[in-house]
VODREN-738077 format. One line per 4 residues: their letters; for each residue x, y, z of C-alpha. Coordinates in nm, 3 decimals. Example, Ala and Ser with C-alpha at 12.3 -4.5 7.8 and 13.67 -1.06 7.14 Angstrom:
<recs>
AS	1.230:-0.450:0.780  1.367:-0.106:0.714
</recs>
This chain:
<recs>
XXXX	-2.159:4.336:5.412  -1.934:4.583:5.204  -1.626:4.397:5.140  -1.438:4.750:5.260
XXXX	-1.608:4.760:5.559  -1.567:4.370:5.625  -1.153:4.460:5.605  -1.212:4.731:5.796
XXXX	-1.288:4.516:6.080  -1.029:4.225:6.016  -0.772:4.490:6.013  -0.860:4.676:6.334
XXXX	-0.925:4.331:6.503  -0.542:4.294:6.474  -0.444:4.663:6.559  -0.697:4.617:6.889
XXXX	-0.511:4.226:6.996  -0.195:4.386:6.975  -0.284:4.696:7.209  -0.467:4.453:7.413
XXXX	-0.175:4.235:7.519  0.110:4.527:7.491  -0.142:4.778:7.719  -0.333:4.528:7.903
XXXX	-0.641:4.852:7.782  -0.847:4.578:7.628  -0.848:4.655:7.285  -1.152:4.884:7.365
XXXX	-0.991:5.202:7.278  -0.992:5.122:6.906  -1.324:4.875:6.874  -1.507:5.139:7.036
XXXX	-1.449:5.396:6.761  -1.466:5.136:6.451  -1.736:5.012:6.559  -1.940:5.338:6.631
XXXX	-1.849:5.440:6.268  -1.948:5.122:6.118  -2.293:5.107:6.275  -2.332:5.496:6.186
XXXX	-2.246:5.396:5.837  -2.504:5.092:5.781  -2.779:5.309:5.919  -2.880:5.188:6.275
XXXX	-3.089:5.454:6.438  -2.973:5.695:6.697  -3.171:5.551:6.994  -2.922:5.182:6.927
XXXX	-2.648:5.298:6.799  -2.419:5.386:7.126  -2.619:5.092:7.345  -2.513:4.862:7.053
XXXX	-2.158:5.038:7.027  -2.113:4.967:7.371  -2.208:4.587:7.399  -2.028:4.490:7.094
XXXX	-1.706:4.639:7.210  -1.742:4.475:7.532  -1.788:4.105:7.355  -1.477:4.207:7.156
XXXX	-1.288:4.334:7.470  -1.405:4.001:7.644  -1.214:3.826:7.388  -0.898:4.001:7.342
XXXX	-0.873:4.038:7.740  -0.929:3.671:7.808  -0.629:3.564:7.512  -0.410:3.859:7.683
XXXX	-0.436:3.721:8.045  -0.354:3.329:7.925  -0.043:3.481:7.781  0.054:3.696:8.095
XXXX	-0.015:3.402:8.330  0.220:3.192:8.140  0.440:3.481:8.263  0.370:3.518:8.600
XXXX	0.282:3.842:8.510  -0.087:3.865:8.689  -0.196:3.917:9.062  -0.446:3.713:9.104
XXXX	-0.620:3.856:9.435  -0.610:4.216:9.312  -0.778:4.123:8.986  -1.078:3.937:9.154
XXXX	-1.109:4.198:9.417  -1.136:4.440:9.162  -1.332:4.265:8.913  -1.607:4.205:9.117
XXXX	-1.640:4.571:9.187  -1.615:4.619:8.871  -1.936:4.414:8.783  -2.143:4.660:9.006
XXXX	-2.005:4.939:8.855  -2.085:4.748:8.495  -2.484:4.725:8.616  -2.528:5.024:8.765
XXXX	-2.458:5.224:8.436  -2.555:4.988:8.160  -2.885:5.068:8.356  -2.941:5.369:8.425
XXXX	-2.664:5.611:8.162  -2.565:5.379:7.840  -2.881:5.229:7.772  -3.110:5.566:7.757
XXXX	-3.250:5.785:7.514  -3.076:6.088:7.660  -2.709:5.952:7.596  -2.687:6.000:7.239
XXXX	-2.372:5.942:6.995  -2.286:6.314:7.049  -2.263:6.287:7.457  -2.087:5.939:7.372
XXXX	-1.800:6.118:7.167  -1.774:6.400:7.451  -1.740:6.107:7.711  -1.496:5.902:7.594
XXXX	-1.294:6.200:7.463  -1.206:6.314:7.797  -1.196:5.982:7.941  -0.887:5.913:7.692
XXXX	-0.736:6.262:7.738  -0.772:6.252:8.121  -0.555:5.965:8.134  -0.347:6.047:7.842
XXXX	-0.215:6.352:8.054  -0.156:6.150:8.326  0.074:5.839:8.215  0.265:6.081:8.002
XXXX	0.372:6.275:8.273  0.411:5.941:8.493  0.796:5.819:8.559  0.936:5.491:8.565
XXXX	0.965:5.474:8.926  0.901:5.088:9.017  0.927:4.929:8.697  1.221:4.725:8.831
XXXX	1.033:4.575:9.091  0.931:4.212:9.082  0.597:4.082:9.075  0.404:3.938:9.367
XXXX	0.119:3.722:9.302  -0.054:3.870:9.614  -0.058:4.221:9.545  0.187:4.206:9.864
XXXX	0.229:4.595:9.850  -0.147:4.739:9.742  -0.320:4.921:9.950  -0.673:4.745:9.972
XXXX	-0.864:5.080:10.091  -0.769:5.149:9.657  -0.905:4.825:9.533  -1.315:4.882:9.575
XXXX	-1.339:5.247:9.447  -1.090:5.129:9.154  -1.328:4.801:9.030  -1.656:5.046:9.052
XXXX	-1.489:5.390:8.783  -1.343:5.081:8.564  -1.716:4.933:8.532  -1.868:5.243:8.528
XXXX	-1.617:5.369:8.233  -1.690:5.017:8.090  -2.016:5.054:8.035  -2.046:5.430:7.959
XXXX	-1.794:5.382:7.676  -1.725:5.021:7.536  -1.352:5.008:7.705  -1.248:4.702:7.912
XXXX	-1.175:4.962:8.156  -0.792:4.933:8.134  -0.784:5.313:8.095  -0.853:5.319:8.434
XXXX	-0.668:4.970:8.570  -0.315:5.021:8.412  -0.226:5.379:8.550  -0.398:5.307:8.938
XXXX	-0.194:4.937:8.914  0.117:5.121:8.796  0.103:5.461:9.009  -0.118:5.405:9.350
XXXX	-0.052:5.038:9.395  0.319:5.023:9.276  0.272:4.721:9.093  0.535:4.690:8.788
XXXX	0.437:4.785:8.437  0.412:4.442:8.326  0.223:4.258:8.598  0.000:4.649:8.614
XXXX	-0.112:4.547:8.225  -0.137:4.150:8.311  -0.336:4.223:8.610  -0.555:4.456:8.390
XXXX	-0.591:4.217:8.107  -0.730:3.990:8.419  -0.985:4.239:8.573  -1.115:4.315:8.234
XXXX	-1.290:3.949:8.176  -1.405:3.943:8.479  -1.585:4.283:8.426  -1.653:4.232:8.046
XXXX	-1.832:3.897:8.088  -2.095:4.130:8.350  -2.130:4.405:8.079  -2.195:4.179:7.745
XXXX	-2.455:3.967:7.957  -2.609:4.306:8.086  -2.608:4.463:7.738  -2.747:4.140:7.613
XXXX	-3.031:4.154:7.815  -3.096:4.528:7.782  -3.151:4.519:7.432  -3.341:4.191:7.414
XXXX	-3.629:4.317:7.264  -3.457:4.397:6.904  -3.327:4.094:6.848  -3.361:3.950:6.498
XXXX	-3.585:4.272:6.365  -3.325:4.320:6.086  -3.135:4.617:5.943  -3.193:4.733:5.570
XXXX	-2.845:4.706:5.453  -2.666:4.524:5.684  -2.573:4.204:5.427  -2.674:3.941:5.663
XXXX	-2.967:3.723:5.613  -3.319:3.919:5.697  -3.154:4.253:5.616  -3.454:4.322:5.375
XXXX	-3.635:4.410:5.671  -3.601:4.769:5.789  -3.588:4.771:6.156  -3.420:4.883:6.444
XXXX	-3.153:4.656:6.543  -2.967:4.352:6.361  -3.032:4.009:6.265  -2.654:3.935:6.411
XXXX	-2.741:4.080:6.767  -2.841:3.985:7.069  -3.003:4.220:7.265  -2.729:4.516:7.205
XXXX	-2.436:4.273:7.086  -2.373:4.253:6.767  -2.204:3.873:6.764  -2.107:3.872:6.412
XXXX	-1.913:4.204:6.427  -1.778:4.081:6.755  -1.623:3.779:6.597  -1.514:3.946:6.276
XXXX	-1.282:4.198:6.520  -1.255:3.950:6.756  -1.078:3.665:6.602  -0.816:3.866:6.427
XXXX	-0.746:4.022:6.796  -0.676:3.639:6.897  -0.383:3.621:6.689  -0.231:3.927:6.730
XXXX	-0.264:3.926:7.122  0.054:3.743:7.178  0.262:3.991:6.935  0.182:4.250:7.204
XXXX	0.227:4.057:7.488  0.554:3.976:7.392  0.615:4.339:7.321  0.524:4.451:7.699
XXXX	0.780:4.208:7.812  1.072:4.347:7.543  0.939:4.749:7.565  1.105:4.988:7.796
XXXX	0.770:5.094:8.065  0.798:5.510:8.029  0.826:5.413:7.666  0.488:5.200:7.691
XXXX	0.366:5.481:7.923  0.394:5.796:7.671  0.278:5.574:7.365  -0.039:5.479:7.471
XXXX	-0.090:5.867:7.608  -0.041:5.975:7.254  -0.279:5.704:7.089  -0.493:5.828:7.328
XXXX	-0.465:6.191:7.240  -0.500:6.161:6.860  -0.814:5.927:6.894  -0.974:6.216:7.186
XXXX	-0.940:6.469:6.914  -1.115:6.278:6.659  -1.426:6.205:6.861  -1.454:6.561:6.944
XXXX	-1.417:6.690:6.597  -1.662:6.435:6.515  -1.909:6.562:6.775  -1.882:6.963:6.761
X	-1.890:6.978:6.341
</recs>
């Protein structure tokens, strides 16, 4: 592997645990994009390149979700029954579109971009305009004020945005915790960093399976063993997971979870609010310049 790209990784793994446990988003947000230009740039083909995208991001997302919620449970800072409720919708949601959208030939890199543009600016617009309103009220481990009629339809657009876009689905989770279920900022990202696994560990096995049929073909290029091979997927992958790149972002992630975690407890919530809308902005315009030039 070229050593640049191999730091490119390490150093993004850190950037995506620390956005994980500060956001409860996942970390998705910025494997998604690394990853799609690091697969672009070793040459896989077109027809595995978002599929593959996609699954890796979710192994990474698994990861940095699963050392995010051990930190926020130490902190009381998860509902429990909201996060199962929704997590389990979530897996449908995961199946359905792994299925029938991420996995065929018709949704290319260039729809990809489009997608998860306007899935970031959507909810960009929203949490910067949000308020503070609730984020002195104290946690309940039973969700004691969310409505439940919000908890179905919520799990199914997280696993459907999942899927379509390599994003634990947080994107989704933190603003409908925080603004239609009232939860406070900190237990909305705990709760999110909760749902996540749940729905992640559906989408890597999915993706796993999907692709199982270019497992081990090689990848001129690639710098792992049997890359002499031209083929169409990677010696590292399983199915369309990539478990190499997943641990090189993945294990970085691990140690700089509990910087952010710490930071959502410290971090004023508008503050967190209108940060993440502007990460979210300047990485939306930079999949759609990449997409219309």
């Amino acid at each position: 592997m070229d050593p640049l790209h191999l730091l490119m990784l390490l150093f993004a793994g850190l950037a995506a645990g620390y956005v994980a446990g500060v956001s409860g988003l996942g970390g998705g947000v910025i494997f998604t994009p690394i990853l799609l230009f690091h697969f672009r740039a070793i040459g896989v083909p077109g027809d595995s390149l978002v599929p593959l995208t996609v699954g890796t991001s979710l192994l990474c997302t698994l990861v940095a979700a699963a050392a995010s919620t051990s930190h926020q449970m130490k902190r009381q800072a998860v509902s429990r029954p909201v996060a199962v409720r929704v997590g389990i919708s979530a897996a449908f949601g995961v199946l359905i579109v792994s299925r029938f959208v991420t996995t065929q030939p018709w949704f290319d890199e260039r729809l990809f971009r489009i997608v998860f543009a306007a899935i970031l600016a959507i909810v960009a617009v929203r949490m910067a305009g949000g308020s503070a309103t609730g984020a002195t009220e104290q946690p309940t481990q039973t969700g004691g004020r969310v409505s439940g009629n919000w908890l179905t339809p919520t799990g199914l657009a997280a696993g459907g945005l999942s899927a379509a876009a390599g994003v634990g689905g947080g994107i989704v989770l933190v603003p409908v915790y925080r603004k239609l279920l009232r939860l406070p900022m900190h237990v909305a990202v705990g709760t999110s960093s909760a749902t996540i696994v749940l729905l992640t560990l559906v989408g890597v096995g999915s993706f796993a399976l999907s692709g199982s049929g270019l497992s081990g073909s090689g990848l001129s290029g690639s710098g792992l063993p049997g890359d002499a091979i031209p083929g169409s997927g990677l010696p590292s992958a399983i199915g369309y997971v990539d478990v190499v790149r997943a641990g090189l972002l993945s294990l970085p992630a691990l140690a700089s979870t509990r910087w952010g975690v710490a930071s959502a407890h410290k971090l004023d919530a508008v503050v967190l609010q209108r940060g993440f809308a502007a990460i979210m902005i300047l990485l939306a315009g930079v999949l759609v310049y990449g997409a219309v030039r």
